[in-house]
PAROZA-177862 format. One line per 3 residues: number of its first residue (from 1); their letters; for each residue x, y, z of N, C-alpha, C. Coordinates in pm, 1 decimal, m for minus. Layout:
NUM = a = X:Y:Z:X:Y:Z:X:Y:Z  ...
END
This chain:
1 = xxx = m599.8:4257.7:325.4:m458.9:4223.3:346.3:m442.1:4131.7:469.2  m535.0:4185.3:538.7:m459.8:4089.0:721.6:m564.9:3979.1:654.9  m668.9:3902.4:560.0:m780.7:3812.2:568.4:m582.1:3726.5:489.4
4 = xxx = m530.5:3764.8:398.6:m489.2:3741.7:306.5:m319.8:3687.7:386.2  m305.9:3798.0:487.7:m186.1:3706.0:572.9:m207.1:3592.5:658.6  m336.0:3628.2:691.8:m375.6:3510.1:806.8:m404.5:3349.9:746.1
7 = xxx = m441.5:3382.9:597.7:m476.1:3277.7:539.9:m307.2:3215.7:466.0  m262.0:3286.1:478.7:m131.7:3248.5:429.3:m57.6:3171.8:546.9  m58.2:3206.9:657.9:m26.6:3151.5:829.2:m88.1:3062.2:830.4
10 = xxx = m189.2:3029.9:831.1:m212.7:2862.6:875.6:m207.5:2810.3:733.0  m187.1:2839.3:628.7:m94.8:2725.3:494.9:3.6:2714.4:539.7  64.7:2810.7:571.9:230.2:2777.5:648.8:223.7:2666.5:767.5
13 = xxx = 158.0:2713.4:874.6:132.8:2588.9:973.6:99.5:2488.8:931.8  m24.1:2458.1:830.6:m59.1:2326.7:796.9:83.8:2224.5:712.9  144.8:2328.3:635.5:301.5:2215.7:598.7:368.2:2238.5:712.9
16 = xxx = 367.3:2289.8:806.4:473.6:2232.5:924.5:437.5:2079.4:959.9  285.8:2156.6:989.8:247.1:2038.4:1099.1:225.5:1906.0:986.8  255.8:1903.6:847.9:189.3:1755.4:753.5:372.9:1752.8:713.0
19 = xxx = 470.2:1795.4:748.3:595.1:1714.2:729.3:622.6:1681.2:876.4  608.2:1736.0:974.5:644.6:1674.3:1065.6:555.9:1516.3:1097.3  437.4:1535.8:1117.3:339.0:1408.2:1047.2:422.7:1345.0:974.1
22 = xxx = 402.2:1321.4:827.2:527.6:1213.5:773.1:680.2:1213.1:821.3  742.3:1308.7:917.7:853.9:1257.9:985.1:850.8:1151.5:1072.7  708.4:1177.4:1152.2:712.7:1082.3:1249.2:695.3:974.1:1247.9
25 = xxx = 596.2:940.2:1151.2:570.8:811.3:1067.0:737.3:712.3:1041.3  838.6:869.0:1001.0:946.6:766.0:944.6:998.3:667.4:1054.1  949.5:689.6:1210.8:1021.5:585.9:1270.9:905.5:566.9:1352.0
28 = xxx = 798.2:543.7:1365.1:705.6:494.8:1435.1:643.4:450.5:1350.3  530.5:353.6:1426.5:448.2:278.3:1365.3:320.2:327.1:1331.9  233.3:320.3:1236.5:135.5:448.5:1180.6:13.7:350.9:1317.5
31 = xxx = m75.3:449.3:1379.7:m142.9:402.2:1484.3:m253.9:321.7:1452.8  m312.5:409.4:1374.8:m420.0:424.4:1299.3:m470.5:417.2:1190.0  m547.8:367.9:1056.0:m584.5:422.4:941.7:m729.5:472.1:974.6
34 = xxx = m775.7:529.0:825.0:m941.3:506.3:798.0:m991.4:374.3:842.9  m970.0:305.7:738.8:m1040.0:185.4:745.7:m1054.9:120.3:885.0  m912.5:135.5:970.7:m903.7:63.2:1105.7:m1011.7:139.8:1196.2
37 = xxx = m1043.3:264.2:1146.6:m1119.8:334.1:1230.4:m1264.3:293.2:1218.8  m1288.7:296.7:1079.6:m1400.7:247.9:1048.7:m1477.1:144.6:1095.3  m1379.3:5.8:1112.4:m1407.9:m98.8:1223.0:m1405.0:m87.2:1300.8
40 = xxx = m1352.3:m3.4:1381.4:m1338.8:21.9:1543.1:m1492.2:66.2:1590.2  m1529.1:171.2:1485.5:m1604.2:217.0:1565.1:m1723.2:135.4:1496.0  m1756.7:23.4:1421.3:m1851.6:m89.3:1401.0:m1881.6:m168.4:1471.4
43 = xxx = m1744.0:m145.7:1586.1:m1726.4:m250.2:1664.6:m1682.9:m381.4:1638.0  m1579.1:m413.4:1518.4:m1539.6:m550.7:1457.5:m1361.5:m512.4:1548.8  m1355.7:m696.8:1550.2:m1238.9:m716.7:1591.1:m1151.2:m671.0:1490.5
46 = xxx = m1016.8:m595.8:1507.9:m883.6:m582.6:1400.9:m769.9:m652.8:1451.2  m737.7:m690.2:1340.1:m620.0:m810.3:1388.2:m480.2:m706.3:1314.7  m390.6:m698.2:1322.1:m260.5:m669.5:1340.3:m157.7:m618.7:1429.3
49 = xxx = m26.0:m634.5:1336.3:74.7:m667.5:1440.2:197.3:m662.2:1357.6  242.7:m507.3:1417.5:355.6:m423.8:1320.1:474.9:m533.5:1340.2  527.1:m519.7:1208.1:656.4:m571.4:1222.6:763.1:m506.1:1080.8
52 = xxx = 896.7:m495.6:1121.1:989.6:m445.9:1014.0:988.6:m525.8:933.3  1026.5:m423.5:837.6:1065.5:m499.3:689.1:1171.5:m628.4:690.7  1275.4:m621.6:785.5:1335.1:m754.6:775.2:1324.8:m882.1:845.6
55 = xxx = 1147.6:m851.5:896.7:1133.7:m982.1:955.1:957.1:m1032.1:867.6  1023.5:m933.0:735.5:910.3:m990.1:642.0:951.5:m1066.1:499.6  898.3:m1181.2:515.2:972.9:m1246.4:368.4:1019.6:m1163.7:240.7
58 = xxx = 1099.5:m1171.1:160.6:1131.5:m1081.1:84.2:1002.1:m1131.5:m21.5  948.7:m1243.6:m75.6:868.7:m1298.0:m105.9:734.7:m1213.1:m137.2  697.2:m1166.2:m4.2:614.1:m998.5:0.9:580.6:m940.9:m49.9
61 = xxx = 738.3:m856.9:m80.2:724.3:m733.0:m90.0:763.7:m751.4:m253.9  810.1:m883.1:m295.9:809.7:m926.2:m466.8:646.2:m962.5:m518.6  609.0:m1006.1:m421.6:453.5:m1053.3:m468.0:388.3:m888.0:m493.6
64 = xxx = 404.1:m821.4:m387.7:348.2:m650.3:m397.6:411.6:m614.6:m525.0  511.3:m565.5:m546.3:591.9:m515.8:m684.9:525.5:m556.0:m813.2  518.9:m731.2:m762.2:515.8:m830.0:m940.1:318.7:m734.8:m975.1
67 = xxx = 282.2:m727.8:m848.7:84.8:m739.9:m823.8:54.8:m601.3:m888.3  145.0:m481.6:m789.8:112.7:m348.0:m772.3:145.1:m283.8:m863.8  297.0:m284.7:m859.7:358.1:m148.2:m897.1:493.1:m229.1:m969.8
70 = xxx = 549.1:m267.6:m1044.4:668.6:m282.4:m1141.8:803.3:m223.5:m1168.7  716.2:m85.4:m1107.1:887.9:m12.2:m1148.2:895.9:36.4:m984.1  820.4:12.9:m918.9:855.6:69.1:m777.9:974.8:141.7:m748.3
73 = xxx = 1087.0:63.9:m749.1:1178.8:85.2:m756.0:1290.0:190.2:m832.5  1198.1:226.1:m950.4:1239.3:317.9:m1019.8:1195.0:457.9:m1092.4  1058.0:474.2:m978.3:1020.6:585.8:m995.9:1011.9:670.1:m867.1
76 = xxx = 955.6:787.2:m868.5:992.1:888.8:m742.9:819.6:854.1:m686.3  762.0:812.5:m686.4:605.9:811.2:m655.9:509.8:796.1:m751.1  547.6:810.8:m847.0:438.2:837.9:m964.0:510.6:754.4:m1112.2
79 = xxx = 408.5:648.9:m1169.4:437.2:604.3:m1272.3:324.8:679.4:m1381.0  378.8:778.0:m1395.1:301.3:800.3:m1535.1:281.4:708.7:m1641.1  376.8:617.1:m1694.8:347.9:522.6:m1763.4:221.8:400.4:m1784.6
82 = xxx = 192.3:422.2:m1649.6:114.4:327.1:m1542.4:m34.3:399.2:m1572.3  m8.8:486.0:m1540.5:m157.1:612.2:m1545.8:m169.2:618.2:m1669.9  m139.5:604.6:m1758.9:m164.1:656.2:m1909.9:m236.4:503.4:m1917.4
85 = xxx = m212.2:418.5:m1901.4:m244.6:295.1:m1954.1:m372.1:233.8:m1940.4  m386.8:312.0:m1777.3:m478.4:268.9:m1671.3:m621.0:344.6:m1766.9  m567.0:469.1:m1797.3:m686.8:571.2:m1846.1:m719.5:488.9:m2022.5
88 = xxx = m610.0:486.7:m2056.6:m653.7:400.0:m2187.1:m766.1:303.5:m2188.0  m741.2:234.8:m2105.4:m799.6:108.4:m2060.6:m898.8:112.9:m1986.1  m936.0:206.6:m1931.7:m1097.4:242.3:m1887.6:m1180.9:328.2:m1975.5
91 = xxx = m1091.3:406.6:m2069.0:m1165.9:481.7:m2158.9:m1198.4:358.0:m2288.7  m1174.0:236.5:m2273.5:m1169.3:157.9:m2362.4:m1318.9:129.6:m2350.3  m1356.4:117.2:m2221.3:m1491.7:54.7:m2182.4:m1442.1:m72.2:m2106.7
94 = xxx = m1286.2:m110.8:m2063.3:m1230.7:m229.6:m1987.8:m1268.5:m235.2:m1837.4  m1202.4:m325.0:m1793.8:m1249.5:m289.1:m1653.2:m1158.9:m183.4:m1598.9  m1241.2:m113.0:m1504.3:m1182.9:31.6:m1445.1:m1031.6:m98.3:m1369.5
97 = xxx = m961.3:27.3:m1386.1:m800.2:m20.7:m1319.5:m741.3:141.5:m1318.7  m707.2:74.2:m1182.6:m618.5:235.4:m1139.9:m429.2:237.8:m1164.7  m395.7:374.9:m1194.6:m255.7:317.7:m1197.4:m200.3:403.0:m1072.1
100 = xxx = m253.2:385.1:m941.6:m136.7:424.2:m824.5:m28.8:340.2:m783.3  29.5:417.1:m775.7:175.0:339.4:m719.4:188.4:314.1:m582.2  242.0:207.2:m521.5:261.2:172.5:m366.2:289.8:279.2:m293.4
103 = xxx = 383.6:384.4:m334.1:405.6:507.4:m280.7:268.5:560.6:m213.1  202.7:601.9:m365.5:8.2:654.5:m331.2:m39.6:623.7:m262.3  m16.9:456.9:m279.0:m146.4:362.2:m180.9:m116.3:409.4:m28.9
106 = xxx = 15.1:394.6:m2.1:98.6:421.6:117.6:44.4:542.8:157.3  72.6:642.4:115.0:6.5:758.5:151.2:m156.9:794.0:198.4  m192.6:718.4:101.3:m366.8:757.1:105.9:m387.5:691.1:251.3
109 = xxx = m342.3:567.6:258.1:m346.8:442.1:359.3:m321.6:486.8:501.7  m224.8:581.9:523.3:m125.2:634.2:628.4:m209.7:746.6:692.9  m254.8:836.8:555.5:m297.8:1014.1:610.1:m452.9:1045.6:588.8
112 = xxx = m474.7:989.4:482.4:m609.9:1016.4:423.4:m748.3:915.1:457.7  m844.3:964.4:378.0:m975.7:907.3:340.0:m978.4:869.4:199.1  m1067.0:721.9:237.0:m1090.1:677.8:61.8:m1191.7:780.2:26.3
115 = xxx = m1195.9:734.4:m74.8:m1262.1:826.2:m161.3:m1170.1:902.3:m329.4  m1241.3:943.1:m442.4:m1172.5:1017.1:m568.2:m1224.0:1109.2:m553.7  m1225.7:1169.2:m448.3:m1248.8:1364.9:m494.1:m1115.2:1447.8:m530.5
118 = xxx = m1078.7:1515.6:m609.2:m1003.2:1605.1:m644.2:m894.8:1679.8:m532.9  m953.5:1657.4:m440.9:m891.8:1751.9:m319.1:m823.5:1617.3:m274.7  m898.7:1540.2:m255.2:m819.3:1368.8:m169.4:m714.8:1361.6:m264.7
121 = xxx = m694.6:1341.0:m388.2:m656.5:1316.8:m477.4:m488.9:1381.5:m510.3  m566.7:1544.9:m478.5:m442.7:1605.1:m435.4:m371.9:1636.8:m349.4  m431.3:1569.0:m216.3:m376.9:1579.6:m84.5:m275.5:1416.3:m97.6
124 = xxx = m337.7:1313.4:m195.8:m243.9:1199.5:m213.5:m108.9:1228.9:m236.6  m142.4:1284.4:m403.9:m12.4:1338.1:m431.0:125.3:1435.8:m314.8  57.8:1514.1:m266.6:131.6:1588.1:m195.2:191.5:1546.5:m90.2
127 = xxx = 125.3:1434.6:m30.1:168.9:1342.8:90.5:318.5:1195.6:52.6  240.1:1190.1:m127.2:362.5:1098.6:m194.5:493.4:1151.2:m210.3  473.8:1290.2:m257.6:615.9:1323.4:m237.1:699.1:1361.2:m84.4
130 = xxx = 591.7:1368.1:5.6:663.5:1383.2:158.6:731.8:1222.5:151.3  623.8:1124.5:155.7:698.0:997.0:236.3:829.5:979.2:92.1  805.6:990.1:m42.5:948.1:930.0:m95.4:1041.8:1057.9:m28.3
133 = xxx = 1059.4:1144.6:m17.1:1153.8:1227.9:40.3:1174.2:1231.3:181.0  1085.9:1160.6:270.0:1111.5:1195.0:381.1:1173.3:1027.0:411.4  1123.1:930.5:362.8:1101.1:807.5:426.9:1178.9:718.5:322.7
136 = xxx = 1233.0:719.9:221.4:1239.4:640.8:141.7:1207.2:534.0:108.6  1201.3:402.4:m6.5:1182.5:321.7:m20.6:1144.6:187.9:35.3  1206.8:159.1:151.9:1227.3:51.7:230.5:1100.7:101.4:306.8
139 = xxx = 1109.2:246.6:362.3:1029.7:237.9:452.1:874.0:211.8:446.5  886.5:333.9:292.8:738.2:291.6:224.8:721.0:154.3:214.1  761.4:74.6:178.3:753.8:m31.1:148.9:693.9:m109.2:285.1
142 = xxx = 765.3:m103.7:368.8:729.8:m155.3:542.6:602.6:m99.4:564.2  576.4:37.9:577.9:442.5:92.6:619.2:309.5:m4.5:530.0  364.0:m6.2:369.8:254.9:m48.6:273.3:212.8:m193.6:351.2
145 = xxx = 325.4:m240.6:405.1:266.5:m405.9:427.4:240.1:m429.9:573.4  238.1:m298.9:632.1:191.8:m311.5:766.5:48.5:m268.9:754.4  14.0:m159.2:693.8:m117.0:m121.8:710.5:m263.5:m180.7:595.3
148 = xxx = m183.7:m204.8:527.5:m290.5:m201.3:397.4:m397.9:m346.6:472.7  m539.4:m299.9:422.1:m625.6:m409.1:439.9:m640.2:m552.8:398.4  m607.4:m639.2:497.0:m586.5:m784.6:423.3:m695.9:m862.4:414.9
151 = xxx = m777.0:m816.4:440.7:m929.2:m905.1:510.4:m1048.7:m839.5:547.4  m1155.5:m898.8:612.6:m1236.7:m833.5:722.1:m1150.9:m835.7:851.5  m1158.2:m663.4:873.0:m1049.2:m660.8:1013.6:m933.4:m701.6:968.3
154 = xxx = m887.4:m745.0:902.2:m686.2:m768.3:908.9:m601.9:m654.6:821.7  m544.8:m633.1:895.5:m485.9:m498.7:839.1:m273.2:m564.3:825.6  m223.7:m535.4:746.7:m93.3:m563.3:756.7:m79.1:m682.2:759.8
157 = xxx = 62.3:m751.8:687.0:74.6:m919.1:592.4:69.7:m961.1:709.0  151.2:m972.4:841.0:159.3:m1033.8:966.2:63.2:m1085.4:1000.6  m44.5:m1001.4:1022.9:m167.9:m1008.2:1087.8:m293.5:m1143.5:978.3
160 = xxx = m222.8:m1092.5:813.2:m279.0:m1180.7:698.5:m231.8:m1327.6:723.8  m71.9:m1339.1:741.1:m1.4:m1432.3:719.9:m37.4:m1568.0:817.5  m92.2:m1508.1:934.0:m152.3:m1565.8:1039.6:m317.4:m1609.1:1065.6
163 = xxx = m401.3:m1540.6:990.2:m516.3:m1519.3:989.8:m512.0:m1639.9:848.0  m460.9:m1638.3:738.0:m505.6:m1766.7:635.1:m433.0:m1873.0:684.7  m309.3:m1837.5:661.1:m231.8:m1995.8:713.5:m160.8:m2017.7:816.7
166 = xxx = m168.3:m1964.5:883.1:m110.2:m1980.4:1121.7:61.2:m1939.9:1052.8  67.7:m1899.1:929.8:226.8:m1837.7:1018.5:277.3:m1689.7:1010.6  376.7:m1674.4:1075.8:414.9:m1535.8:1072.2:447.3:m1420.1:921.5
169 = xxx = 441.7:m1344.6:876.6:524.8:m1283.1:753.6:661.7:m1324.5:752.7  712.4:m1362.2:810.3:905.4:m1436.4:811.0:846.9:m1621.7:727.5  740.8:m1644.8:756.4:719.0:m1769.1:736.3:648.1:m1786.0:623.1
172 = xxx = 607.5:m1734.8:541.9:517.0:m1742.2:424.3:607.1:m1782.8:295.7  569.4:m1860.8:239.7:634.9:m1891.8:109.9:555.1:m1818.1:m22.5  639.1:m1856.8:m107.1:590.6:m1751.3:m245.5:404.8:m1748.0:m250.4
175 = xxx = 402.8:m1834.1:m249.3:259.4:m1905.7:m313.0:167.5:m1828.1:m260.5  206.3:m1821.5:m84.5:132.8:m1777.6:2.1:123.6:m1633.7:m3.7  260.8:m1578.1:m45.1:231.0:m1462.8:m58.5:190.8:m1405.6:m193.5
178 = xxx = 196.4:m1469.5:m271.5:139.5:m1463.8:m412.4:m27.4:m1444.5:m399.2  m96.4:m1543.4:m305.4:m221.8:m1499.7:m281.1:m278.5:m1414.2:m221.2  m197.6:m1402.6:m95.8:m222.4:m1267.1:m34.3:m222.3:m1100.3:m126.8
181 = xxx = m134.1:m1143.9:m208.0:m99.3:m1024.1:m281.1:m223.4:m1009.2:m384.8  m267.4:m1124.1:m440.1:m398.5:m1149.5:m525.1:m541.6:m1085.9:m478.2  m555.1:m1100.5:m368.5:m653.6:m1009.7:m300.8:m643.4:m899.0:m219.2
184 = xxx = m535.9:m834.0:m294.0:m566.6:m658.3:m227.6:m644.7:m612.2:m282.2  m679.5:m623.0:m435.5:m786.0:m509.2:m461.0:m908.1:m529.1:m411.9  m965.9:m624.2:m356.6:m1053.8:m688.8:m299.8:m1050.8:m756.4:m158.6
187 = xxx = m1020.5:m728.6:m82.4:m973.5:m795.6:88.2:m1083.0:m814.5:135.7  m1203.3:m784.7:91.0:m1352.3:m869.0:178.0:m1398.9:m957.6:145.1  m1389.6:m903.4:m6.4:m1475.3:m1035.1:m76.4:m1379.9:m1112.6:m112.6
190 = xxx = m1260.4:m1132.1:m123.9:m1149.2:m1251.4:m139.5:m1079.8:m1357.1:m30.7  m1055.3:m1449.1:m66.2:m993.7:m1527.7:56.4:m884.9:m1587.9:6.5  m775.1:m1541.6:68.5:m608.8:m1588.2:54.5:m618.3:m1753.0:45.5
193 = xxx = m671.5:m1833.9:179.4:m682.7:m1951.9:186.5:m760.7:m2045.9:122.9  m899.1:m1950.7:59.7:m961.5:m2067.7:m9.7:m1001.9:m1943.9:m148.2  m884.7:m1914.2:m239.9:m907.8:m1852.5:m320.3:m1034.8:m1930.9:m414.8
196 = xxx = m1051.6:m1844.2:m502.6:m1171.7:m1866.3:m635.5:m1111.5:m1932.8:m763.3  m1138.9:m1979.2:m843.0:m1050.1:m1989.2:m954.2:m1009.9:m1864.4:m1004.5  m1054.1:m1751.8:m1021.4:m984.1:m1636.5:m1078.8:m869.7:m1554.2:m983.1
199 = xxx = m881.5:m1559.8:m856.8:m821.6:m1532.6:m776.3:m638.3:m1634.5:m799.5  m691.1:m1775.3:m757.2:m579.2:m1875.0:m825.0:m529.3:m1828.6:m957.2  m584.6:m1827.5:m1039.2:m502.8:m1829.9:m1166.9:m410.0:m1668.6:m1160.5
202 = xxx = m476.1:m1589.7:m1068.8:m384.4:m1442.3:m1044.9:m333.6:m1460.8:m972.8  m285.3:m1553.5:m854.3:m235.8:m1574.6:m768.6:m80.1:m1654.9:m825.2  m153.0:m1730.4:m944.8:m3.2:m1805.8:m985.6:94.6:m1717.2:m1102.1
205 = xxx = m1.1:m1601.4:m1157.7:110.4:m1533.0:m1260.3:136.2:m1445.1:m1142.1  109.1:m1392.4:m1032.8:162.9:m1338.7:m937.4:301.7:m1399.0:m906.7  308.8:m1529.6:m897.1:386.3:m1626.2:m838.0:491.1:m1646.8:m930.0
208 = xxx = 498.7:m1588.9:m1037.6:588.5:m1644.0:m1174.4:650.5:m1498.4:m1163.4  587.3:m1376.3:m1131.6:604.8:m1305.1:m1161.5:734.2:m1225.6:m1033.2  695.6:m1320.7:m916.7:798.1:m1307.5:m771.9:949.2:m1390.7:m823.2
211 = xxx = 993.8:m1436.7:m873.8:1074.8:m1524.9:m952.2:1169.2:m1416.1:m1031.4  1050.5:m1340.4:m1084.9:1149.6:m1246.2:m1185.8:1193.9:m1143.8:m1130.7  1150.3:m1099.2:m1053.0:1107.7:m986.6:m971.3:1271.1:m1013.3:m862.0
214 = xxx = 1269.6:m1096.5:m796.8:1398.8:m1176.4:m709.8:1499.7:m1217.0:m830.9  1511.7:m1264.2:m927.1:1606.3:m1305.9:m1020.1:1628.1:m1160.2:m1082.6  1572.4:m1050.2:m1152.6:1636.9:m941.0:m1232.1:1651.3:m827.6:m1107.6
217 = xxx = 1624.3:m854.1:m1005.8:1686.9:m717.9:m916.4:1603.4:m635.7:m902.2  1484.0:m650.1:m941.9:1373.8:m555.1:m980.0:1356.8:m494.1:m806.9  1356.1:m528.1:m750.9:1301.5:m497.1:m574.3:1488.9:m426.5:m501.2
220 = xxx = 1543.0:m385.5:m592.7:1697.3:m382.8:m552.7:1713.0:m240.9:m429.4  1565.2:m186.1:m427.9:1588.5:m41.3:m349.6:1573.3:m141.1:m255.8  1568.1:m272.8:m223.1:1501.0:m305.9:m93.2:1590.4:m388.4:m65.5
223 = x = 1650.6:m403.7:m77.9:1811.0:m521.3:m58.6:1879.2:m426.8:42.0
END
């Protein structure tokens, strides 16, 4: 009985202490990731440099939507629709494709370790529904494009936006961010500035796809 309360007491402590964690996040800047750590302690330079969502092109966070996630906007964290498709399509023998949502990425990005173990997996989930409930939309959205890996060492669009073409995230035009957005699933081996041809040709239905994305309202939690 006391193995059975005590173990019940620190589950209780551990959700204190992992919502207050995503509280704090909601107005500070996340310090740290994995990955940033990972370089740190390689000893590689990291380049970023937080900045709010409204001193980031809207351009962005349409290139992220058109790239990532589609319904962003209209789901609570989780596109099942997305996941069913993803599994179709690897059980096909296609290329593996994941269906997390920016929410996920956000989360994993913020609290966790890469990795697909079952436990990470479900520590994702559980962390997705803190930040959409704790943080909403906009914010996720800000954290996703501050932290996520843009490069070797570049972490967050600012830090990207500057590192391919010398200007700020306020300064990037579609194109630019169309490419940037083209190499997230890949940020080492890709280059924003001197994309590949396959990279380009995803870079420009990216770019068609920021158009629609700004013209049907699709990004409207972020207005």
């Amino acid at each position: 009985m006391r193995l059975l309360l005590g173990t019940l007491k620190i589950a209780a402590a551990l959700v204190v202490l992992s919502i207050v964690w995503v509280a704090a996040y909601r107005w500070l800047p996340v310090p740290m990731t994995w990955p940033m750590a990972r370089d740190a302690m390689a000893g590689k330079h990291i380049a970023r440099h937080w900045v709010p969502l409204s001193q980031i092109t809207p351009a962005v966070s349409r290139a992220a939507i058109g790239a990532e996630d589609a319904r962003f906007c209209a789901h609570n964290g989780f596109d099942f629709e997305a996941m069913e498709k993803a599994a179709a399509r690897n059980a096909a023998g296609k290329a593996l494709r994941g269906g997390s949502t920016i929410s996920q990425q956000t989360a994993k990005n913020a609290f966790l370790w890469p990795g697909r173990s079952y436990i990470r997996k479900g520590l994702e989930a559980y962390f997705t529904i803190l930040i959409e409930a704790i943080w909403g939309k906009r914010r996720i959205m800000e954290v996703y494009l501050n932290i996520a890996e843009m490069g070797p060492g570049v972490y967050g669009v600012d830090a990207a936006a500057r590192h391919y073409f010398g200007v700020s995230a306020s300064g990037l035009s579609p194109r630019q961010a169309s490419r940037i957005a083209a190499i997230l699933p890949q940020p080492i081996k890709r280059d924003a500035a001197a994309p590949g041809r396959a990279v380009k040709r995803y870079a420009r239905r990216i770019e068609r796809r920021v158009r629609v994305v700004g013209r049907e309202g699709i990004d409207g939690c972020l207005r």
